[in-house]
PDB file with SEQRES, HELIX, SHEET and CRYST1 records, atoms N, CA, C and O in Angstrom:
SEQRES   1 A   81  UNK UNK UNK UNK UNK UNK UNK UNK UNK UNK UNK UNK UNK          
SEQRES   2 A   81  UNK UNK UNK UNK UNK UNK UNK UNK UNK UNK UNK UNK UNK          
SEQRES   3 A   81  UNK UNK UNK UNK UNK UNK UNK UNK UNK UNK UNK UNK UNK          
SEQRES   4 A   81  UNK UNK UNK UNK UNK UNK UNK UNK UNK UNK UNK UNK UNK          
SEQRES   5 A   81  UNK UNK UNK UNK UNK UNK UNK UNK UNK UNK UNK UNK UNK          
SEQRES   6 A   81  UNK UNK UNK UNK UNK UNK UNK UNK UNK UNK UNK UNK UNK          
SEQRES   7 A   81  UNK UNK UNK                                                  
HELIX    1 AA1 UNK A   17  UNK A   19  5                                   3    
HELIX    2 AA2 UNK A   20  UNK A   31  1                                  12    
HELIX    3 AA3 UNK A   32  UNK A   34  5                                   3    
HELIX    4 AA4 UNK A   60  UNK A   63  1                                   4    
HELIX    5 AA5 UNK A   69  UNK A   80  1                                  12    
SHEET    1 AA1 3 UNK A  35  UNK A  37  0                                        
SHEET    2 AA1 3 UNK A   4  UNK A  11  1                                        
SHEET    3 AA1 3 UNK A  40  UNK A  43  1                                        
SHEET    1 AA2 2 UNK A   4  UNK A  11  0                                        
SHEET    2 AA2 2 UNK A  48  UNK A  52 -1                                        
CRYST1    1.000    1.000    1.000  90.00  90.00  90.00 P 1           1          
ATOM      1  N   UNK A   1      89.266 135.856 101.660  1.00  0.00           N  
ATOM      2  CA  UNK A   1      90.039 134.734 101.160  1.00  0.00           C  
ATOM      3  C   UNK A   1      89.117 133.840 100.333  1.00  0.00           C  
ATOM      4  O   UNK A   1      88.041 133.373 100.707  1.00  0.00           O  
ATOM      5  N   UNK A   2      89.801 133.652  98.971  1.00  0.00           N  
ATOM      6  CA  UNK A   2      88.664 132.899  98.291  1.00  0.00           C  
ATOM      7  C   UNK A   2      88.949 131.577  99.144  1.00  0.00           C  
ATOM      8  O   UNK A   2      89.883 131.486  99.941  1.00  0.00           O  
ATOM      9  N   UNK A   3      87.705 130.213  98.781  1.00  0.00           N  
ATOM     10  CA  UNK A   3      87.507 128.965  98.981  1.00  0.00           C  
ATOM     11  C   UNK A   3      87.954 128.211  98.150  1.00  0.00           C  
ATOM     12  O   UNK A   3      87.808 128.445  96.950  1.00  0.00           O  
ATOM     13  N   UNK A   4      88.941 126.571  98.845  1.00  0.00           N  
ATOM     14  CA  UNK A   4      89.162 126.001  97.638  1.00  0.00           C  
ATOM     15  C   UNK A   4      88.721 125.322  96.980  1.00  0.00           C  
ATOM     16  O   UNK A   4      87.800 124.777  97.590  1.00  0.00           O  
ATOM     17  N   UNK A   5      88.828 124.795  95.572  1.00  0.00           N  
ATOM     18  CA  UNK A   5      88.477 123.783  95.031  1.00  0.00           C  
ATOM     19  C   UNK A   5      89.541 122.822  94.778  1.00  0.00           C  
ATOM     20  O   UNK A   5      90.526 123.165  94.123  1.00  0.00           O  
ATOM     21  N   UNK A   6      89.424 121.677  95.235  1.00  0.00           N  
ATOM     22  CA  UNK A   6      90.294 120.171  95.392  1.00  0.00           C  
ATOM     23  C   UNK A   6      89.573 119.137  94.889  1.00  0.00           C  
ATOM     24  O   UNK A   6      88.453 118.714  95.176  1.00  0.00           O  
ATOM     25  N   UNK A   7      90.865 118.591  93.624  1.00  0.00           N  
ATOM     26  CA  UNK A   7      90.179 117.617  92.837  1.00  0.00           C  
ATOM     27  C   UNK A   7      91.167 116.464  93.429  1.00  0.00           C  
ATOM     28  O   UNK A   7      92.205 116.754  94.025  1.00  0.00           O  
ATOM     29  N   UNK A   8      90.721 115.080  93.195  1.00  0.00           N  
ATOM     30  CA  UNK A   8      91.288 114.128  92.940  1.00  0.00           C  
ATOM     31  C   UNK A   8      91.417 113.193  92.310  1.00  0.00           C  
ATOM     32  O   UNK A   8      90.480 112.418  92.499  1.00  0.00           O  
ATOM     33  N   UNK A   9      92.205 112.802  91.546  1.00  0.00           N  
ATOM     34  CA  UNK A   9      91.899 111.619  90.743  1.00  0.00           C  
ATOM     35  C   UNK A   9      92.636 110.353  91.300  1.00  0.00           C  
ATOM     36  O   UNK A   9      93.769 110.445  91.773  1.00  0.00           O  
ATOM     37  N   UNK A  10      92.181 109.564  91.253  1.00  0.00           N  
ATOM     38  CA  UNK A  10      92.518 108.186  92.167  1.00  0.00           C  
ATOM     39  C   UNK A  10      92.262 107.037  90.962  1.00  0.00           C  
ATOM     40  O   UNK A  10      91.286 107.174  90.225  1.00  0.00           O  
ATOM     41  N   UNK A  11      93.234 105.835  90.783  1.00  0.00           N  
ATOM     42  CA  UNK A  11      92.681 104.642  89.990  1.00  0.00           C  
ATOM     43  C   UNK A  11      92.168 104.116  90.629  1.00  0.00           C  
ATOM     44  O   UNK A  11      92.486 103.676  91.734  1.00  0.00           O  
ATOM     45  N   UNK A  12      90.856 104.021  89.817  1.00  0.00           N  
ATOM     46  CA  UNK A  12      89.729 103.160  90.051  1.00  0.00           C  
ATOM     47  C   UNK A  12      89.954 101.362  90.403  1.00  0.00           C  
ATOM     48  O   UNK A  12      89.763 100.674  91.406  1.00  0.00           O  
ATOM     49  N   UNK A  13      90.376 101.122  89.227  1.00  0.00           N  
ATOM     50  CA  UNK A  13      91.101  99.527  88.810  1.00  0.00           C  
ATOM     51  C   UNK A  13      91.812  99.255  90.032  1.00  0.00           C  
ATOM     52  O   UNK A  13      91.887  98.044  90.243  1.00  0.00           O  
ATOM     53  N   UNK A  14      92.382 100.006  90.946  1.00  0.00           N  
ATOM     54  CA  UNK A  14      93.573  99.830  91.487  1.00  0.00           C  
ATOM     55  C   UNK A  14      93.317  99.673  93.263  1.00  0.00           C  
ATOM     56  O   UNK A  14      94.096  99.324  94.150  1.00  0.00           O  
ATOM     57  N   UNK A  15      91.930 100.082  93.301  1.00  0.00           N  
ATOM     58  CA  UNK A  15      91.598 100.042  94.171  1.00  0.00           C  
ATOM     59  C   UNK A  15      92.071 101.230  95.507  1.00  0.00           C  
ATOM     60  O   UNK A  15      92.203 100.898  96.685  1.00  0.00           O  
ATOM     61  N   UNK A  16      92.235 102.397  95.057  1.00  0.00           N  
ATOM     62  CA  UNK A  16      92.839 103.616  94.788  1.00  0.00           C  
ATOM     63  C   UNK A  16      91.858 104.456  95.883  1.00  0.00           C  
ATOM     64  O   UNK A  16      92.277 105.256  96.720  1.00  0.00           O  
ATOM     65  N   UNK A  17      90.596 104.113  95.689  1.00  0.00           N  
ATOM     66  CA  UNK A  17      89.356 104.664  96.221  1.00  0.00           C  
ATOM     67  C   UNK A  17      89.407 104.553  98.232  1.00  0.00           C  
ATOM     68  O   UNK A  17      89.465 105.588  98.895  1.00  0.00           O  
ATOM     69  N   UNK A  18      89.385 103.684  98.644  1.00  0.00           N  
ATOM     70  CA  UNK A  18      89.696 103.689 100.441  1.00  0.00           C  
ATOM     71  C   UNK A  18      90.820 104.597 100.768  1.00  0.00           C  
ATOM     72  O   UNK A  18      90.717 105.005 101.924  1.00  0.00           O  
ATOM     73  N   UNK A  19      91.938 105.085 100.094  1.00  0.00           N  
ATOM     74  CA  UNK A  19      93.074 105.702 100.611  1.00  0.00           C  
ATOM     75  C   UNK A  19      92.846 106.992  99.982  1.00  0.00           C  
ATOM     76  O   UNK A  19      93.729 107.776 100.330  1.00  0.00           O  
ATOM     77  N   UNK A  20      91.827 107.621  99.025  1.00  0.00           N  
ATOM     78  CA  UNK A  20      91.530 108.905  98.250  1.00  0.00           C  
ATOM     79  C   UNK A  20      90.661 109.219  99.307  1.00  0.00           C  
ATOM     80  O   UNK A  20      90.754 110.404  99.627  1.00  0.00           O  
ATOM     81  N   UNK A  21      89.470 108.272 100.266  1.00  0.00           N  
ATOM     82  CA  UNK A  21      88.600 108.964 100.703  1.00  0.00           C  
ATOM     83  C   UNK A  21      88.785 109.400 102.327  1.00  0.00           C  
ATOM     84  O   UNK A  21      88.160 110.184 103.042  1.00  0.00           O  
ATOM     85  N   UNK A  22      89.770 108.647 102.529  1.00  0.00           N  
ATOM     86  CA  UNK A  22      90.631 108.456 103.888  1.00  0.00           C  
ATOM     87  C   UNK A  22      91.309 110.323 104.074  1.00  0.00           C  
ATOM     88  O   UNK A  22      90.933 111.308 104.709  1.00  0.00           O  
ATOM     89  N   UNK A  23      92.335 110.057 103.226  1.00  0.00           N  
ATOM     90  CA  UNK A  23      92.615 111.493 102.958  1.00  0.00           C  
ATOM     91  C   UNK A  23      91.812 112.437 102.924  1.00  0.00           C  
ATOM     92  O   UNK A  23      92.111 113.251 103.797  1.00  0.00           O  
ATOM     93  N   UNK A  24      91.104 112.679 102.459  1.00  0.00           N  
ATOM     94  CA  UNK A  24      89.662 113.876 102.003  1.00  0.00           C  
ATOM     95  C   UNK A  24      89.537 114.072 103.313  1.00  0.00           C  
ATOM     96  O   UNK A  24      89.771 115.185 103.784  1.00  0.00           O  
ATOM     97  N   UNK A  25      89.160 113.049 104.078  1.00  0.00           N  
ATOM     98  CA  UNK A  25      88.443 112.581 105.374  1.00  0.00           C  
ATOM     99  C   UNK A  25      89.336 113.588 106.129  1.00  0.00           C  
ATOM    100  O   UNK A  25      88.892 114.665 106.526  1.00  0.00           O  
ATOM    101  N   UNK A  26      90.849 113.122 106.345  1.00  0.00           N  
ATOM    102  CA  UNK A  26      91.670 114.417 107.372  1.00  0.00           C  
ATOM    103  C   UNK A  26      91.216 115.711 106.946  1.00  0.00           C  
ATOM    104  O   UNK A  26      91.043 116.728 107.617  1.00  0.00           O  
ATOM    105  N   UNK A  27      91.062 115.518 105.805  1.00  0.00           N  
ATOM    106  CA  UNK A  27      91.646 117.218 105.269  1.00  0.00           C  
ATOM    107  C   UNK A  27      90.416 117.961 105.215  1.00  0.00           C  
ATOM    108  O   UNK A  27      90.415 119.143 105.556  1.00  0.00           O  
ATOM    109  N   UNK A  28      89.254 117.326 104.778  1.00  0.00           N  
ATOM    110  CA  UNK A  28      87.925 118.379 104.985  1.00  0.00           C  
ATOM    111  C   UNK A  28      87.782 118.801 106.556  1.00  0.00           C  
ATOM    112  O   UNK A  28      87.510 119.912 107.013  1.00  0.00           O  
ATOM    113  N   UNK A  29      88.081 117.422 107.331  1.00  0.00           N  
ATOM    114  CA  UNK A  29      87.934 117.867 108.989  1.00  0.00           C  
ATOM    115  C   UNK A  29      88.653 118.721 109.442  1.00  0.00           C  
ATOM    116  O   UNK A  29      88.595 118.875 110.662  1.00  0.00           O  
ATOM    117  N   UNK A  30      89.412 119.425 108.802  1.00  0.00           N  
ATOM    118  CA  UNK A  30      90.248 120.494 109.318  1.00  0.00           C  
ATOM    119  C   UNK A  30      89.896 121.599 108.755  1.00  0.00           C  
ATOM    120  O   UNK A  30      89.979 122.670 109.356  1.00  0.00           O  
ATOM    121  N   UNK A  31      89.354 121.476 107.251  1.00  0.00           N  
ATOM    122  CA  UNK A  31      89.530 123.218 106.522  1.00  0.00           C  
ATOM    123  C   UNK A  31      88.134 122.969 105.970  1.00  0.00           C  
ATOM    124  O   UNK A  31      87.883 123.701 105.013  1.00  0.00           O  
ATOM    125  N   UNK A  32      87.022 122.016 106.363  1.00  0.00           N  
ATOM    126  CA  UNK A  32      85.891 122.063 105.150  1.00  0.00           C  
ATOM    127  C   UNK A  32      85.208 123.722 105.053  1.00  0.00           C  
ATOM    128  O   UNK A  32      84.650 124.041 104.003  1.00  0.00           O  
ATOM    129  N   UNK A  33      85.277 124.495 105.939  1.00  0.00           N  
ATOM    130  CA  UNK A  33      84.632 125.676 105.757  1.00  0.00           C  
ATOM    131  C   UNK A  33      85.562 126.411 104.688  1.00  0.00           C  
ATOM    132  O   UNK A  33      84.996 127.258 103.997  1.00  0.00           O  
ATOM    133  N   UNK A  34      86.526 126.254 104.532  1.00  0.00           N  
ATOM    134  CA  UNK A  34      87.641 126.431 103.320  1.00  0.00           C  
ATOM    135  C   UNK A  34      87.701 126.254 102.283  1.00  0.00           C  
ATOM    136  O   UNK A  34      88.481 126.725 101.455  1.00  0.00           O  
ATOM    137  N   UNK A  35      86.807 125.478 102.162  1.00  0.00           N  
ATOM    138  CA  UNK A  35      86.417 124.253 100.630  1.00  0.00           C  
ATOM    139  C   UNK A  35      84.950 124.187  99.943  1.00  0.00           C  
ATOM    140  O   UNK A  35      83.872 123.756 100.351  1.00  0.00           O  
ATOM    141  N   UNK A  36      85.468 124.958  98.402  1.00  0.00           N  
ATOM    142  CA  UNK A  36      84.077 125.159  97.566  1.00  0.00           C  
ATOM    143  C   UNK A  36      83.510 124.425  97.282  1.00  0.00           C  
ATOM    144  O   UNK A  36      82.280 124.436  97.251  1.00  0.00           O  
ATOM    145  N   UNK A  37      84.647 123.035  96.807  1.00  0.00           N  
ATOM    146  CA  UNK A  37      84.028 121.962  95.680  1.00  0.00           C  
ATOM    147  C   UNK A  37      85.538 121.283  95.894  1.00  0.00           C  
ATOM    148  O   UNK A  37      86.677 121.749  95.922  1.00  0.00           O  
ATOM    149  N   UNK A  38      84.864 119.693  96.055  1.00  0.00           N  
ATOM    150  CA  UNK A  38      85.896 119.143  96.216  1.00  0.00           C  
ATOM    151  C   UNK A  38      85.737 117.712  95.645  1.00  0.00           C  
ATOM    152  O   UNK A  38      85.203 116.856  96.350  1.00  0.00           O  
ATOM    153  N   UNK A  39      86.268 117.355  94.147  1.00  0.00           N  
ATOM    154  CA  UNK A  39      85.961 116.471  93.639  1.00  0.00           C  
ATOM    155  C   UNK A  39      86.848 115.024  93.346  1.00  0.00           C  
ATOM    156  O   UNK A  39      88.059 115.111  93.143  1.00  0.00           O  
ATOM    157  N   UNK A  40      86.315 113.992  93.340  1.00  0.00           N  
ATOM    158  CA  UNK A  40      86.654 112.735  93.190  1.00  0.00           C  
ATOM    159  C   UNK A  40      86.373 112.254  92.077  1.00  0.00           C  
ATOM    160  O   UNK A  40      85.246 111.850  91.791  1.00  0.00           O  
ATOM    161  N   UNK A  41      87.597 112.229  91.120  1.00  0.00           N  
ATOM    162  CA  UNK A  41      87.684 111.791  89.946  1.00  0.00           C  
ATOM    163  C   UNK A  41      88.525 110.207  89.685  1.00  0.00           C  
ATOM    164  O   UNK A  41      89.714 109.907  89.788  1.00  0.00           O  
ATOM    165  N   UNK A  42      87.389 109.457  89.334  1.00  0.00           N  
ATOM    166  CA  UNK A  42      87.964 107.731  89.052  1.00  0.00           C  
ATOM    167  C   UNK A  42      88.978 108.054  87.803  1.00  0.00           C  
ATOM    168  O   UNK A  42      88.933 108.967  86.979  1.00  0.00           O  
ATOM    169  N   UNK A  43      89.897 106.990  87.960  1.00  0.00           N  
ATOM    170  CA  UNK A  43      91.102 107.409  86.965  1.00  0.00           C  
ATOM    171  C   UNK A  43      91.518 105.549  86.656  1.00  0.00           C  
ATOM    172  O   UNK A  43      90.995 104.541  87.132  1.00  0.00           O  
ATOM    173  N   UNK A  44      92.585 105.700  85.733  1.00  0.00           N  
ATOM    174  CA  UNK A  44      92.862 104.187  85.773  1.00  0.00           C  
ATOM    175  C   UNK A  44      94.518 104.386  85.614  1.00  0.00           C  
ATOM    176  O   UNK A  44      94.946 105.493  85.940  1.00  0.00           O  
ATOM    177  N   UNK A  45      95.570 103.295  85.091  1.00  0.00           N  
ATOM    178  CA  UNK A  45      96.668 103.590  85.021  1.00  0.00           C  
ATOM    179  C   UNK A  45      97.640 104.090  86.874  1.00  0.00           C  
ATOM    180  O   UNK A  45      98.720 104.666  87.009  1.00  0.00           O  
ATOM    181  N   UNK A  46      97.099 103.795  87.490  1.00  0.00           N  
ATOM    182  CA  UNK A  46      97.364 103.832  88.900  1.00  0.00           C  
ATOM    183  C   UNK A  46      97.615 105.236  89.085  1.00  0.00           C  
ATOM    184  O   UNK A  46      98.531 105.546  89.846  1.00  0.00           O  
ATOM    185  N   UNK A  47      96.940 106.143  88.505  1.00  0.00           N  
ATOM    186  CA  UNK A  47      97.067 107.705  88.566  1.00  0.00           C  
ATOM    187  C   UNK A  47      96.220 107.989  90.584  1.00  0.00           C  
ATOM    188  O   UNK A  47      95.215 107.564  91.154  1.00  0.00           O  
ATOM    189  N   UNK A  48      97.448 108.966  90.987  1.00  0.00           N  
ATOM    190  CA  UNK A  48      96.324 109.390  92.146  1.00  0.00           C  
ATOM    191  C   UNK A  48      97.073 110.626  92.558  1.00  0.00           C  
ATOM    192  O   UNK A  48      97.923 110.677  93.447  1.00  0.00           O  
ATOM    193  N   UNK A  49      96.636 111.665  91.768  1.00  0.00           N  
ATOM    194  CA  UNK A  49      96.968 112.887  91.744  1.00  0.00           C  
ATOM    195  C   UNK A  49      95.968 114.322  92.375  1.00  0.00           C  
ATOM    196  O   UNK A  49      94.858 114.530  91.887  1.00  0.00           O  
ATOM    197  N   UNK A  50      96.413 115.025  93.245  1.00  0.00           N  
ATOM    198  CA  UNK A  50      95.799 115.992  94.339  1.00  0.00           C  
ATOM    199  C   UNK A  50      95.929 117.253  92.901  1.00  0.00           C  
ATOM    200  O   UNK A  50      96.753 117.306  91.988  1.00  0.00           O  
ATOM    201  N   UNK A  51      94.781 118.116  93.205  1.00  0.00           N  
ATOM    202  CA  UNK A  51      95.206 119.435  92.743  1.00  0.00           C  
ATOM    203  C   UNK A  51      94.198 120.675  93.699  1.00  0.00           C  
ATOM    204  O   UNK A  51      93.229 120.388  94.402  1.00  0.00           O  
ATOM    205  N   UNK A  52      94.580 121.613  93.542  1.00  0.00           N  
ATOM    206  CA  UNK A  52      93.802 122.520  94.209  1.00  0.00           C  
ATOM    207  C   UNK A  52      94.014 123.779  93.425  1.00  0.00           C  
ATOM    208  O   UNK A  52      95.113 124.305  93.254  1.00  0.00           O  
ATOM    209  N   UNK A  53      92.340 124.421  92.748  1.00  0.00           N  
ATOM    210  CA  UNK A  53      92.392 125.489  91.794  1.00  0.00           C  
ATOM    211  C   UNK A  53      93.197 124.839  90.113  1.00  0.00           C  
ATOM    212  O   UNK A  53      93.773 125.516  89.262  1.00  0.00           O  
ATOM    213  N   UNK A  54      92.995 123.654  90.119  1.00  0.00           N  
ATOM    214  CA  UNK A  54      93.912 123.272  89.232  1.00  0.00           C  
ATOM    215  C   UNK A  54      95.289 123.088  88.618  1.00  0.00           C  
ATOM    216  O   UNK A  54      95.751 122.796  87.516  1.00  0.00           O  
ATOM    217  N   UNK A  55      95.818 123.447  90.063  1.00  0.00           N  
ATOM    218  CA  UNK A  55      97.201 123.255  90.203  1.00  0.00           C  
ATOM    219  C   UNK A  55      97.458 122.337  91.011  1.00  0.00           C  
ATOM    220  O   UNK A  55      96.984 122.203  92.139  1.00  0.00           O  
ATOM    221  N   UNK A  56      98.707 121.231  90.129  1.00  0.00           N  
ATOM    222  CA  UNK A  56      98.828 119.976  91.002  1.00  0.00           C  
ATOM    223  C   UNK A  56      99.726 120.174  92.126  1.00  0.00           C  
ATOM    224  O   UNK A  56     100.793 120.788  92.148  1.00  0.00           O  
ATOM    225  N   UNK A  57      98.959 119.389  93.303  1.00  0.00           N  
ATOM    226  CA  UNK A  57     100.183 119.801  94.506  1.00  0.00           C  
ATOM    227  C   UNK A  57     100.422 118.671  94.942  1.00  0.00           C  
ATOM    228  O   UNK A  57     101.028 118.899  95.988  1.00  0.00           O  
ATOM    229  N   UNK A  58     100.314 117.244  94.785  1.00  0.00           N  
ATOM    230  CA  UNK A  58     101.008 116.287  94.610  1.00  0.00           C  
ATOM    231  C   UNK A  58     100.664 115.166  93.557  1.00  0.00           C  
ATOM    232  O   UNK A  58      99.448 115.055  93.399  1.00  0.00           O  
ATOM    233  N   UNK A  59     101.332 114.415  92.894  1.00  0.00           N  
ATOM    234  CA  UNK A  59     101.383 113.327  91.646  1.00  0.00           C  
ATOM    235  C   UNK A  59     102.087 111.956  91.980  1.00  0.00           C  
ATOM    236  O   UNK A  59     103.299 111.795  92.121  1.00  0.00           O  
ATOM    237  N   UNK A  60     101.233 111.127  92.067  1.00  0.00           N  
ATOM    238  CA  UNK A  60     102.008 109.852  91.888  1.00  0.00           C  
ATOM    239  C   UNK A  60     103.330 109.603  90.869  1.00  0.00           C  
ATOM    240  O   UNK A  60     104.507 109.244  90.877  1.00  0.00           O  
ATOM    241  N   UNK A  61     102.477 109.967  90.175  1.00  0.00           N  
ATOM    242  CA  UNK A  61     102.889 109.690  88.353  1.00  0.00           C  
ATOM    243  C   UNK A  61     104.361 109.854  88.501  1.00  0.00           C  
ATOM    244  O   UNK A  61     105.223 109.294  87.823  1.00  0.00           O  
ATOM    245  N   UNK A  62     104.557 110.805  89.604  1.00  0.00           N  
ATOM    246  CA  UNK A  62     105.883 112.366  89.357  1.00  0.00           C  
ATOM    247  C   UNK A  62     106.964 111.716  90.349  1.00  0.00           C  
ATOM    248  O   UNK A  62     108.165 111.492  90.195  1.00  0.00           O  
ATOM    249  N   UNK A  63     105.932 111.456  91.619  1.00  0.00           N  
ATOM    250  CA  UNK A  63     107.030 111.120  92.715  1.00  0.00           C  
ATOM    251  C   UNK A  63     107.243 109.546  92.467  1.00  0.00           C  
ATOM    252  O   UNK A  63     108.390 109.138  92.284  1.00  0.00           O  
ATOM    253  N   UNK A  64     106.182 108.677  92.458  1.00  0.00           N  
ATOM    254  CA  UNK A  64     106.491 107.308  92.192  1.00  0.00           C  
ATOM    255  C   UNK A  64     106.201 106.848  93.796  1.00  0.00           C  
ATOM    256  O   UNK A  64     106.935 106.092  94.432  1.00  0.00           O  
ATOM    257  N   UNK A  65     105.156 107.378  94.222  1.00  0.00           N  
ATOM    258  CA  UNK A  65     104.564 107.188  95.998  1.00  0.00           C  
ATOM    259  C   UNK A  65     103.467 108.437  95.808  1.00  0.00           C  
ATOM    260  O   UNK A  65     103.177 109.514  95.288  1.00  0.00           O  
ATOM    261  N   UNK A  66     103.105 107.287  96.729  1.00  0.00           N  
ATOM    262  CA  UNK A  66     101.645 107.758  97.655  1.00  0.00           C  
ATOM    263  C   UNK A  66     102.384 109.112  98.855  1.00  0.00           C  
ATOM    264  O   UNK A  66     103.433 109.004  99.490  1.00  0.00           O  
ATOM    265  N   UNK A  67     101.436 110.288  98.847  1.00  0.00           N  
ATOM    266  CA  UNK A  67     101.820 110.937  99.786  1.00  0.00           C  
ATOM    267  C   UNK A  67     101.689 110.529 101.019  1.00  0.00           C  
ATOM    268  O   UNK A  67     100.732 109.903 101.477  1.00  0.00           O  
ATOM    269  N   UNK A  68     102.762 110.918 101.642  1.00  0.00           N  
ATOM    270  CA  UNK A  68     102.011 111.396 103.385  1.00  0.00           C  
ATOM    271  C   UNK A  68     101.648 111.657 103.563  1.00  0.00           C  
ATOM    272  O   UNK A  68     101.941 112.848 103.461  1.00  0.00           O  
ATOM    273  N   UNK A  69      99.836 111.382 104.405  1.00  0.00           N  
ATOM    274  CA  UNK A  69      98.687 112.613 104.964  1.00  0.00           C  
ATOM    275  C   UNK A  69      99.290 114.219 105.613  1.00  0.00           C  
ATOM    276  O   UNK A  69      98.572 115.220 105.606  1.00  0.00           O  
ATOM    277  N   UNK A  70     100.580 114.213 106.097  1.00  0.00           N  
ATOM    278  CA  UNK A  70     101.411 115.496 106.377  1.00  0.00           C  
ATOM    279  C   UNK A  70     101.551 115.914 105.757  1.00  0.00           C  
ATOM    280  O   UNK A  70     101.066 117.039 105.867  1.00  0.00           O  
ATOM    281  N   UNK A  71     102.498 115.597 104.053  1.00  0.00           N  
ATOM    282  CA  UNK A  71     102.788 116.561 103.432  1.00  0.00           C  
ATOM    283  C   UNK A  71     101.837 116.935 102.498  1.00  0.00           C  
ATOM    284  O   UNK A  71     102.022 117.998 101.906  1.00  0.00           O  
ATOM    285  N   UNK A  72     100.757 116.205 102.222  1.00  0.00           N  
ATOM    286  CA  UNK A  72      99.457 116.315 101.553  1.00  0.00           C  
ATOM    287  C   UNK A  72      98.928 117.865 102.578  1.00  0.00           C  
ATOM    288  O   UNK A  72      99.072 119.003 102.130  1.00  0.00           O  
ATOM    289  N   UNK A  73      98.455 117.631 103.669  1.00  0.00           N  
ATOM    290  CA  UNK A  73      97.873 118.452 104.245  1.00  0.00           C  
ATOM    291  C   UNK A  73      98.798 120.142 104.284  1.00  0.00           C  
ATOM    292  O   UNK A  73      98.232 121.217 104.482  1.00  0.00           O  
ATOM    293  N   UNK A  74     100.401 119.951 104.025  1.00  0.00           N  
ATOM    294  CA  UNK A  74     100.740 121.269 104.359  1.00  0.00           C  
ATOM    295  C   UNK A  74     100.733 121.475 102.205  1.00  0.00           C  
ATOM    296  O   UNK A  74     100.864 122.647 101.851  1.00  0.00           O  
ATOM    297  N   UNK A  75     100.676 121.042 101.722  1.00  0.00           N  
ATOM    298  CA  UNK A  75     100.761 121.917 100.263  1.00  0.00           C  
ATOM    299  C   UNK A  75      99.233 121.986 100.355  1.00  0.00           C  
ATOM    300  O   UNK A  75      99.002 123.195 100.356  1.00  0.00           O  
ATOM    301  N   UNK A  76      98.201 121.406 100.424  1.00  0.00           N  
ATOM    302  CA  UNK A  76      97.082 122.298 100.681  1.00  0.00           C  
ATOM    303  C   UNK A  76      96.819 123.394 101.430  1.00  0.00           C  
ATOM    304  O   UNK A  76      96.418 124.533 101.190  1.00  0.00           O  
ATOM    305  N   UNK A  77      97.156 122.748 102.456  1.00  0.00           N  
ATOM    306  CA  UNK A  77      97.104 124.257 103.871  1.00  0.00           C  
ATOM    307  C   UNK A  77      97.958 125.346 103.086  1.00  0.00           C  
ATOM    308  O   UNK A  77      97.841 126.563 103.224  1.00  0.00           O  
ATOM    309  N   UNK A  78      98.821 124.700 102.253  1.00  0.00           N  
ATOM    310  CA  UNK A  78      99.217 126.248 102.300  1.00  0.00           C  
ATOM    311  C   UNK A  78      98.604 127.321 101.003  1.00  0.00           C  
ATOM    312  O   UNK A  78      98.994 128.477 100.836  1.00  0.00           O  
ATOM    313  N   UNK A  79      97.773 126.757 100.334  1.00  0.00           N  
ATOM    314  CA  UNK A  79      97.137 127.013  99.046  1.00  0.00           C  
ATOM    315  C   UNK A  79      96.212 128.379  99.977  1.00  0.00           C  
ATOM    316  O   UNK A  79      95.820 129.359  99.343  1.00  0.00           O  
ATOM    317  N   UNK A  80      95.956 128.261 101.511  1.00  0.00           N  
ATOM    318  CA  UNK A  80      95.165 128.817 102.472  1.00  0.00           C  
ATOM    319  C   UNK A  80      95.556 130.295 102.450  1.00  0.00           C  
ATOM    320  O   UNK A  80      94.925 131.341 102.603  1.00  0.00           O  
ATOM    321  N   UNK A  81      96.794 129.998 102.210  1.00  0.00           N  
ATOM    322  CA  UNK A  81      97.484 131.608 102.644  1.00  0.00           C  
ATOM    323  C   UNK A  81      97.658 132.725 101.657  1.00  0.00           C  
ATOM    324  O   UNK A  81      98.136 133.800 102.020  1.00  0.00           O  
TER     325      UNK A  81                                                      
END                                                                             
């Protein structure tokens, strides 16, 4: 099974950064042996968008909300399978 790579971009301006690293925080503690590269990208425009392999698996922009650490964790988890 390849390993993933998980980017994030979070606004910077927005103060975006405590709730990007919070998240990471669940999600490496569960799958970090899972995980190649997992990057934190400052953004502005209140962008705070998840991707994994470069496919987005959740968007502010899109939904107009912050995910749930649940449903955050199952569209990654499931990137697993």
């Amino acid at each position: 099974m390849a390993k993933l790579e998980i980017s994030v971009e979070y606004c910077a301006s927005c103060n975006y950064l405590p709730r990007a690293l919070w998240m990471a925080g669940e999600i490496l503690t569960e799958i970090q042996f899972d995980v190649s590269r997992f990057d934190l990208v400052p953004g502005d425009m209140g962008v705070f968008e998840w991707s994994v392999g470069g496919e987005p698996v959740f968007s502010k922009s899109a939904t107009g909300r912050f995910p749930d650490i649940e449903e955050l964790k199952e569209a990654i988890y499931a990137k697993l399978e």
